[in-house]
VMD Tcl script that builds the backbone (N, CA, C; Angstrom):
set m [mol new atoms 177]
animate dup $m
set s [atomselect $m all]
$s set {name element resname resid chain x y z} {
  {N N UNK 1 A 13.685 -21.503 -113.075}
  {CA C UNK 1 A 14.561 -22.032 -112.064}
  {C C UNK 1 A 13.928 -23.258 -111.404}
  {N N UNK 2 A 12.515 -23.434 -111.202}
  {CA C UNK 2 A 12.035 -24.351 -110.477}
  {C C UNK 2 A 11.430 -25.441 -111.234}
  {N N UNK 3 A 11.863 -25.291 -112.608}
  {CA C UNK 3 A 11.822 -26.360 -113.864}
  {C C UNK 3 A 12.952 -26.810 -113.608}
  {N N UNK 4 A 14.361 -26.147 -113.660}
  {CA C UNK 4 A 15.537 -26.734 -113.629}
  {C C UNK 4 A 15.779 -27.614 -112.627}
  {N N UNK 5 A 15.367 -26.953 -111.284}
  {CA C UNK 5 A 15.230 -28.089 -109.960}
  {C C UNK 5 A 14.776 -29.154 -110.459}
  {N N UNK 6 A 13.372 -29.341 -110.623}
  {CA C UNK 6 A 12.888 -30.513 -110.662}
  {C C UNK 6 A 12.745 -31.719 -111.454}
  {N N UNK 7 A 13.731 -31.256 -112.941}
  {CA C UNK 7 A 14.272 -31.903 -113.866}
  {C C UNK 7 A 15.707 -32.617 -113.643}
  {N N UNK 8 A 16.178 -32.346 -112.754}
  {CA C UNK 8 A 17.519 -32.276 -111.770}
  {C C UNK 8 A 17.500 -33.163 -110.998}
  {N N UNK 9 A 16.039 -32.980 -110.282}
  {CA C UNK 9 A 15.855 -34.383 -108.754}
  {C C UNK 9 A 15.522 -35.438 -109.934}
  {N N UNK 10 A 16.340 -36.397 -108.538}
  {CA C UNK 10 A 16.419 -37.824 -109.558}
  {C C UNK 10 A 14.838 -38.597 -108.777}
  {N N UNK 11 A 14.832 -39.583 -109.480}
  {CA C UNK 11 A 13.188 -40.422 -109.233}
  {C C UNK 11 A 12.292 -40.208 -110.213}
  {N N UNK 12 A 11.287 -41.162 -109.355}
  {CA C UNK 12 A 9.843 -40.745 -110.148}
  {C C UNK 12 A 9.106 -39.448 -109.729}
  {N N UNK 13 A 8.016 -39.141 -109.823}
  {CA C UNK 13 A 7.029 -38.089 -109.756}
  {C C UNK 13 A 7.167 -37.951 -108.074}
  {N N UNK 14 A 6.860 -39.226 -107.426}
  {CA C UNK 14 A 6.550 -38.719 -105.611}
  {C C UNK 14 A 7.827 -39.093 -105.843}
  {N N UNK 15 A 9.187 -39.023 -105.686}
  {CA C UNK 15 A 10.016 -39.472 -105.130}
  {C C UNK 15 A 10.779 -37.802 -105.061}
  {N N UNK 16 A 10.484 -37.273 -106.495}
  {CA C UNK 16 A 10.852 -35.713 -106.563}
  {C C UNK 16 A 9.942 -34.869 -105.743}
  {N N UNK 17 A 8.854 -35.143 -105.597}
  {CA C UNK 17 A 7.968 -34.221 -104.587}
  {C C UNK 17 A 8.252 -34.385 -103.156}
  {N N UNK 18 A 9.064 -35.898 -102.994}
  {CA C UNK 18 A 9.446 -36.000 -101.632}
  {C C UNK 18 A 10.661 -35.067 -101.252}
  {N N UNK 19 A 11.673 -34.978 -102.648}
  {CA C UNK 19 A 12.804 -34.275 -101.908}
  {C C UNK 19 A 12.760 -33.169 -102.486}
  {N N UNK 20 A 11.680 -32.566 -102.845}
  {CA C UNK 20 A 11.467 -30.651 -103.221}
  {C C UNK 20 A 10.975 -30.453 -101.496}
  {N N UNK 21 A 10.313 -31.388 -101.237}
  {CA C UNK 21 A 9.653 -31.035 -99.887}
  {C C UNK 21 A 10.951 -30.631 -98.787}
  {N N UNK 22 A 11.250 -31.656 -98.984}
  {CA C UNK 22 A 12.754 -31.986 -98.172}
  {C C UNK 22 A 13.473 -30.937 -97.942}
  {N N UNK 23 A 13.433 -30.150 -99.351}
  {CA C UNK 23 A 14.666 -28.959 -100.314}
  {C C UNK 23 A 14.076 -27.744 -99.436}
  {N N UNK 24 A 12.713 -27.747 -99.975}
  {CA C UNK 24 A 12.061 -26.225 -99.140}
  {C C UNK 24 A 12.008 -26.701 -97.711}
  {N N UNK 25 A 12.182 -27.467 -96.546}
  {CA C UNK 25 A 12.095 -27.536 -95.261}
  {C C UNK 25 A 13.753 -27.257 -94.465}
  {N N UNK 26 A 14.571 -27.853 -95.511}
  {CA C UNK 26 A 15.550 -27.620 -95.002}
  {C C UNK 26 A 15.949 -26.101 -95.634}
  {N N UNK 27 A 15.579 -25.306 -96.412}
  {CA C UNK 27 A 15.649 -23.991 -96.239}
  {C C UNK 27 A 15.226 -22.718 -95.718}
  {N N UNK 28 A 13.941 -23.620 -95.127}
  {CA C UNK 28 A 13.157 -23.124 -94.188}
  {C C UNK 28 A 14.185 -22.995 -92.986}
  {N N UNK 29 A 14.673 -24.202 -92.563}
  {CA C UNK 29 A 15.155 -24.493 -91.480}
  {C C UNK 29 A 16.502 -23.674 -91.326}
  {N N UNK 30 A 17.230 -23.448 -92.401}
  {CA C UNK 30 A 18.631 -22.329 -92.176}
  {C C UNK 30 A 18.313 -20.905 -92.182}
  {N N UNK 31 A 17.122 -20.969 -93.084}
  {CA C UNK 31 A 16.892 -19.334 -92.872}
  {C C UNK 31 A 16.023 -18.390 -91.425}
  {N N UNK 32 A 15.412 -19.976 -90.982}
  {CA C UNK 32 A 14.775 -19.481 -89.793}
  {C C UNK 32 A 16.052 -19.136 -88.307}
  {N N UNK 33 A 16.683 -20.417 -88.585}
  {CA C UNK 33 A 17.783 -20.664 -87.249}
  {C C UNK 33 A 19.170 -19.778 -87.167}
  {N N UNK 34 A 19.172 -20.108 -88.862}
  {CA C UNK 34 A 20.854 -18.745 -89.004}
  {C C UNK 34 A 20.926 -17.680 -89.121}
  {N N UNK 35 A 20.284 -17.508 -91.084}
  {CA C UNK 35 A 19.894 -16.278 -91.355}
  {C C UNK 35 A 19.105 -15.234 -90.805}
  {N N UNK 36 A 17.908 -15.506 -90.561}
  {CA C UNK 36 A 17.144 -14.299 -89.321}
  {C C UNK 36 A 17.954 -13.879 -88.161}
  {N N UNK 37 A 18.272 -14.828 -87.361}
  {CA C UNK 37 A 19.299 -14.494 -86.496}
  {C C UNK 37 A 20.450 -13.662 -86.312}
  {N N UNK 38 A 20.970 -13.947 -87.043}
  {CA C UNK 38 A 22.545 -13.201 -87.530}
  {C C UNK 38 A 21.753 -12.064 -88.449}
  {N N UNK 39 A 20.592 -11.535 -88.955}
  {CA C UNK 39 A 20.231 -10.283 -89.304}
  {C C UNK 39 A 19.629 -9.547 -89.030}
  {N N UNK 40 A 18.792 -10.157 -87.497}
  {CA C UNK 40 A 17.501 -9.194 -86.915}
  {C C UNK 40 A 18.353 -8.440 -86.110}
  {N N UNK 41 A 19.515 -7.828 -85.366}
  {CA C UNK 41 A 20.146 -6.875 -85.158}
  {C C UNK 41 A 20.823 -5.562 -86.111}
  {N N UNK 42 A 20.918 -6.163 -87.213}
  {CA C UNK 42 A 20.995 -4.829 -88.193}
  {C C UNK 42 A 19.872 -4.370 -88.640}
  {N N UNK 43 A 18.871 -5.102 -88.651}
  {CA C UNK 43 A 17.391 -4.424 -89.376}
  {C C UNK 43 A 16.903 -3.891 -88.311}
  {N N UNK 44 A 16.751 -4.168 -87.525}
  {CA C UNK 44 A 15.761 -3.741 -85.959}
  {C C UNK 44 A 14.238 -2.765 -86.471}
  {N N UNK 45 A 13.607 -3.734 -86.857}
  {CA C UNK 45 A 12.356 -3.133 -87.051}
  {C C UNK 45 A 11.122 -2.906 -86.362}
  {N N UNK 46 A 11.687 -3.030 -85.151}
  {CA C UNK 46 A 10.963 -2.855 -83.732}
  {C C UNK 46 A 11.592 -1.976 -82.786}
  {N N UNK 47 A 12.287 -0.702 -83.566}
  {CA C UNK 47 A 12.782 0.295 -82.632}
  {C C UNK 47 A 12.065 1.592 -83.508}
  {N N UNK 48 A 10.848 1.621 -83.993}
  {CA C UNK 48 A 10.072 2.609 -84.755}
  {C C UNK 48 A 9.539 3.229 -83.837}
  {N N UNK 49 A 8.951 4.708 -83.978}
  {CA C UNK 49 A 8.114 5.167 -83.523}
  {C C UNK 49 A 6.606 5.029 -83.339}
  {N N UNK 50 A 5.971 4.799 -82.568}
  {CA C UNK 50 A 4.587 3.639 -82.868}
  {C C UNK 50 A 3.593 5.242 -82.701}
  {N N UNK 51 A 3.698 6.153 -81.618}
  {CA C UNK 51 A 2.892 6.797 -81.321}
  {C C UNK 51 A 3.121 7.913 -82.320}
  {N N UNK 52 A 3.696 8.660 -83.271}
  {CA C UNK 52 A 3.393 9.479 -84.337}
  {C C UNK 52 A 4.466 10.826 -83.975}
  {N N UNK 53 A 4.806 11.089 -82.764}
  {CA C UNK 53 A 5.801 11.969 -82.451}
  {C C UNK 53 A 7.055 11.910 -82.461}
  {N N UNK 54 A 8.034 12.689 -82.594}
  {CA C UNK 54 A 9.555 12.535 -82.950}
  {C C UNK 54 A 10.232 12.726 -81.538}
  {N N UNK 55 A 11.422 12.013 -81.536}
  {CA C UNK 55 A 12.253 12.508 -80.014}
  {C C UNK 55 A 13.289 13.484 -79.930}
  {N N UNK 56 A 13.252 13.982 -78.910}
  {CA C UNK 56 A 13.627 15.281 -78.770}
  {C C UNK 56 A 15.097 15.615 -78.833}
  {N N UNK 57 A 15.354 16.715 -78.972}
  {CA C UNK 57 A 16.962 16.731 -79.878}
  {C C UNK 57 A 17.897 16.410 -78.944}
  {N N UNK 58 A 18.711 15.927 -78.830}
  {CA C UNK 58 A 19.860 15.454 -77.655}
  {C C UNK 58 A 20.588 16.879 -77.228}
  {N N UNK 59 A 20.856 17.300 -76.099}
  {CA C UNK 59 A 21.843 18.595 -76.234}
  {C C UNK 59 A 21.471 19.272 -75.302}
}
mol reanalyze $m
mol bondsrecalc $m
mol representation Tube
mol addrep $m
């Protein structure tokens, strides 16, 4: 897949390393601002039990 990319970007040698850079920052940049966002409420991986005991039965 990352043969196909870079056979794909047009230019010379730095001109493709400029916009792979480009490619991975701006996917950096949606997955940090959108994607995490809009998914760290369904994962909630900071509502674990830290101290080793279970909570007590509701009722």
């Amino acid at each position: 897949m990352y043969a196909w990319i870079w056979r794909n970007l047009p230019g010379s040698r730095p001109v493709r390393a400029a916009l792979a850079l480009v490619l991975v920052l701006a996917a950096g940049i949606v997955l940090w601002y959108l994607v995490f966002p809009w998914l760290e409420p369904k994962v909630q991986f900071d509502h674990g039990v830290v101290d080793g005991t279970t909570p007590a039965p509701k009722g």
